[in-house]
C-alpha positions as a Markdown table, in Angstrom:
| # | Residue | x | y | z |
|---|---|---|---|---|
| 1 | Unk | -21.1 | 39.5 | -4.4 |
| 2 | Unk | -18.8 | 36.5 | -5.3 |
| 3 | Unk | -18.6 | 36.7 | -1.2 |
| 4 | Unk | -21.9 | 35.4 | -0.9 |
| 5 | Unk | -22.2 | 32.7 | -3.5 |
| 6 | Unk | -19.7 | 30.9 | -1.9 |
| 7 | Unk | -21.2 | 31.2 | 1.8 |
| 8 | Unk | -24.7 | 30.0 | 0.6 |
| 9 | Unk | -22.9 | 27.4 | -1.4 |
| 10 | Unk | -21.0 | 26.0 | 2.2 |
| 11 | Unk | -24.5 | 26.5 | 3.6 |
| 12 | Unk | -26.1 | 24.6 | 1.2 |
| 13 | Unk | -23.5 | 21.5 | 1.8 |
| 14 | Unk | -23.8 | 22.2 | 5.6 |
| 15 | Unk | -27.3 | 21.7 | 5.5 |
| 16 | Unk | -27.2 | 18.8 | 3.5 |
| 17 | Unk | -24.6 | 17.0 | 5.6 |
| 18 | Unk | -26.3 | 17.4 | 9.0 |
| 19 | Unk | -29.6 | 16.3 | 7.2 |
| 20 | Unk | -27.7 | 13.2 | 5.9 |
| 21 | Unk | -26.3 | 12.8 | 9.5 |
| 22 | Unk | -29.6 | 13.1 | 11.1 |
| 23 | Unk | -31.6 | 10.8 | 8.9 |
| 24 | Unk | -29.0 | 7.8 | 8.5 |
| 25 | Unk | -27.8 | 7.9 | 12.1 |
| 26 | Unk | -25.4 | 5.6 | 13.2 |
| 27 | Unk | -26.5 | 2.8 | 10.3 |
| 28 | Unk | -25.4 | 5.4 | 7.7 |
| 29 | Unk | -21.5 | 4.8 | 9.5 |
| 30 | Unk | -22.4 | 0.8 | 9.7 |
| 31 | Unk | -20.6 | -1.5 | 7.1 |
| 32 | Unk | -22.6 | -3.2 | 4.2 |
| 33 | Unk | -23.6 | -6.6 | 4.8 |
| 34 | Unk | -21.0 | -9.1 | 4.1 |
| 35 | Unk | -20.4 | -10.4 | 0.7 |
| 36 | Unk | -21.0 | -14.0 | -0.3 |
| 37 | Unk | -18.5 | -16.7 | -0.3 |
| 38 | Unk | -17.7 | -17.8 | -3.5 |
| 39 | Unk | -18.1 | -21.0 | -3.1 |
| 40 | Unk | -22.1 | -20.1 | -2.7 |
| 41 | Unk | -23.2 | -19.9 | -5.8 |
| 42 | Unk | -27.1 | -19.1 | -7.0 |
| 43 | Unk | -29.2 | -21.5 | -8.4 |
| 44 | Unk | -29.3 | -21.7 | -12.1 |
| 45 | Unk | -32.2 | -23.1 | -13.8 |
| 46 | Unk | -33.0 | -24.5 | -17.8 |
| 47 | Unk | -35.9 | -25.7 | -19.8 |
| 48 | Unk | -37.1 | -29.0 | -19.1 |
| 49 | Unk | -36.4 | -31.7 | -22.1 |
| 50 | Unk | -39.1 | -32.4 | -24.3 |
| 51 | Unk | -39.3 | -36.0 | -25.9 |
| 52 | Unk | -38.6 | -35.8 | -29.6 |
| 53 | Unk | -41.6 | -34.3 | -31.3 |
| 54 | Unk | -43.7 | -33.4 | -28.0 |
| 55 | Unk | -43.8 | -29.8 | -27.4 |
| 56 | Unk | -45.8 | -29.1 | -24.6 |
| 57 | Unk | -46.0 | -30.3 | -21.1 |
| 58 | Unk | -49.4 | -31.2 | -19.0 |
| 59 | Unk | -51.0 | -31.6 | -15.6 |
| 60 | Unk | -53.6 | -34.3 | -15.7 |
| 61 | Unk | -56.1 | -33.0 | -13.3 |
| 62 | Unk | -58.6 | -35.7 | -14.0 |
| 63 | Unk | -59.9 | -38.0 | -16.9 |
| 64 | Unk | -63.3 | -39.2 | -17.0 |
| 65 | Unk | -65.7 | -40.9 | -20.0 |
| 66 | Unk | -67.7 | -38.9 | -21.6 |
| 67 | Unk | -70.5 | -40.3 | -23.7 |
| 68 | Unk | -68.0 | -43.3 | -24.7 |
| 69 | Unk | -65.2 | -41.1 | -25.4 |
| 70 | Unk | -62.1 | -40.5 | -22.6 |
| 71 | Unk | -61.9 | -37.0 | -21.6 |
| 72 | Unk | -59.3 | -35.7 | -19.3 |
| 73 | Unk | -58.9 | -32.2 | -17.2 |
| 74 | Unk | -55.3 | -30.6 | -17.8 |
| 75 | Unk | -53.6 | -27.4 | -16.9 |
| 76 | Unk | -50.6 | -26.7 | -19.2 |
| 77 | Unk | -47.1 | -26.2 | -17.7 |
| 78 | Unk | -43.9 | -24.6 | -18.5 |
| 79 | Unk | -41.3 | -26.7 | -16.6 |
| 80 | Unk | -37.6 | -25.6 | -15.6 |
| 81 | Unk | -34.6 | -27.8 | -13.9 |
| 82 | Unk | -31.9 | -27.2 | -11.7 |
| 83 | Unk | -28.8 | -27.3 | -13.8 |
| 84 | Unk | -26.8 | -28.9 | -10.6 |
| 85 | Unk | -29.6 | -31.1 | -9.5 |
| 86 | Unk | -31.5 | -32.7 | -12.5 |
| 87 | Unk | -34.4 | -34.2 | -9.7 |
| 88 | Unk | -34.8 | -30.5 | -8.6 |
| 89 | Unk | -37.7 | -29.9 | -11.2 |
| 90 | Unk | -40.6 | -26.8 | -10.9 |
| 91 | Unk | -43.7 | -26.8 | -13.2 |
| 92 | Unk | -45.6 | -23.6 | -13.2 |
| 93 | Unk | -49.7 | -23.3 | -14.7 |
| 94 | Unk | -48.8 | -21.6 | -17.9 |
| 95 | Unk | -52.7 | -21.5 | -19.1 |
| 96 | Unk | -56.2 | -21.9 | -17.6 |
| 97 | Unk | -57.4 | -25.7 | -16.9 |
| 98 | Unk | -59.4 | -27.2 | -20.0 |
| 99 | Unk | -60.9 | -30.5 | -21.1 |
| 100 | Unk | -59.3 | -32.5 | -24.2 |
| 101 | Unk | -60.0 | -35.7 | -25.5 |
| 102 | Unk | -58.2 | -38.0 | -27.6 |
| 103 | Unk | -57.5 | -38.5 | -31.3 |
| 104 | Unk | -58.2 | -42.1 | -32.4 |
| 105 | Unk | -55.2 | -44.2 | -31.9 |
| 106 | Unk | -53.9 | -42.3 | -29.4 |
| 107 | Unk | -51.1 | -43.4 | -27.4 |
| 108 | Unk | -50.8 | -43.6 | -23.8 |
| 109 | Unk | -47.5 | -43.9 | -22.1 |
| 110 | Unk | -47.8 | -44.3 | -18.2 |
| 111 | Unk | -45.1 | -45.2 | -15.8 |
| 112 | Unk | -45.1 | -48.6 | -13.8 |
| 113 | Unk | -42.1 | -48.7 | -11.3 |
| 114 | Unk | -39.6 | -47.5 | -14.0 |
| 115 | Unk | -40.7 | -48.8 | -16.8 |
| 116 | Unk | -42.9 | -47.2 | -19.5 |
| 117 | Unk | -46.0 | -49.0 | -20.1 |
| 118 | Unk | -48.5 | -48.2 | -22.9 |
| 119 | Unk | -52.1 | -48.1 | -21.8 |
| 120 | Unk | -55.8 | -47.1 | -23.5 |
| 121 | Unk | -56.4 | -43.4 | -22.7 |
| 122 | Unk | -59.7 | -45.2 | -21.0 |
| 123 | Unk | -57.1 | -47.1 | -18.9 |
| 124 | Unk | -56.6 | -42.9 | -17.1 |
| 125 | Unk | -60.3 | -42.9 | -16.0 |
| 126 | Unk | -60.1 | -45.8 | -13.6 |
| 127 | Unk | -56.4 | -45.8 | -12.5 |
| 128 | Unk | -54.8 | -43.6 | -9.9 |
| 129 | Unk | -51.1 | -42.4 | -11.1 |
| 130 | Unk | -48.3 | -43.8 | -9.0 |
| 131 | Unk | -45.8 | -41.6 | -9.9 |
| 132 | Unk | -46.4 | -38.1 | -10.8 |
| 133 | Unk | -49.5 | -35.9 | -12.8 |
| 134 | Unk | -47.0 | -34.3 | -15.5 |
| 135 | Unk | -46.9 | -35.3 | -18.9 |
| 136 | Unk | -45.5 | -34.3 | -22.3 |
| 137 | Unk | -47.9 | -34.7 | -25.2 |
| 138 | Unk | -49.0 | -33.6 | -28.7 |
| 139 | Unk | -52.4 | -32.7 | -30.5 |
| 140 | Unk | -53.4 | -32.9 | -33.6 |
| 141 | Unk | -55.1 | -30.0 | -35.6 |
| 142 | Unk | -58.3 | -30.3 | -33.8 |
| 143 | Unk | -56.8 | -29.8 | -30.4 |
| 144 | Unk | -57.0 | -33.8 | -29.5 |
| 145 | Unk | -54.6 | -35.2 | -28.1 |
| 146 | Unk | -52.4 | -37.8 | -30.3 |
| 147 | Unk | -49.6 | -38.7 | -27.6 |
| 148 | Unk | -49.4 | -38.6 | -23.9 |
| 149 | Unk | -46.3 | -39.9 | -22.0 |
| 150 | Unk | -45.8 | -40.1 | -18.5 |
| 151 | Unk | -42.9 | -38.0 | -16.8 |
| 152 | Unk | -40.6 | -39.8 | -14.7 |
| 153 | Unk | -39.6 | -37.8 | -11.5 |
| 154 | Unk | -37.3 | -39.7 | -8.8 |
């Protein structure tokens, strides 16, 4: 009886080698691809800085006057930079596109060449961005938008 166990046992192996030789062919033989150098290394990415006391950042899609008041179109962002390349940045849509206006005395900060200028958010519905649609800004407890600055991307 122990005769037997030990047969269908070497069968059982049998049958699974020749099914593992069929199946892989000559690949199941081939090396593994060849490791990376280690000089290559992977790209490694943080969270973009936020000015002090902004906390989100913006796309301006648009800005436009609404019944005297500026209005723009903005998608939020979460943004991340290449820890070896600090120009390398990526914004991704982190929420759905919505209008917001702006709290009164709101601060504009736009970019001319590379210098910050502060503009009227009214200044937004008539002027075409020269450097880039990204901004950091803040709200206030009504949602409005207190502070919008310009990001500078080389």
């Amino acid at each position: 009886m122990l005769m037997n166990h030990r047969h269908a046992a070497v069968a059982v192996l049998a049958s699974a080698a020749a099914l593992l030789a069929t199946t892989s062919g000559t690949a199941g033989a081939a090396p593994g691809p060849a490791a990376k150098s280690p000089s290559v290394s992977a790209t490694t990415w943080k969270p973009c800085h936020l000015p002090a006391g902004y906390r989100h950042f913006l796309e301006l899609r648009s800005a436009s006057d609404v019944r005297g008041r500026t209005v723009v179109r903005v998608t939020p962002q979460t943004c991340v930079v290449n820890t070896e390349n600090d120009e390398d940045v990526i914004y991704t849509p982190s929420g759905a596109t919505r209008s917001l206006s702006f709290a009164p005395g709101a601060t504009v900060e736009v970019l001319h060449d590379t210098d910050t200028v502060e503009v009227t958010p009214r200044w937004l519905v008539h002027h075409k961005l020269a450097n880039s649609p990204y901004f950091s800004y803040r709200v206030d407890g009504h949602g409005r938008i207190t502070a919008l600055r310009e990001i500078y991307h080389p």
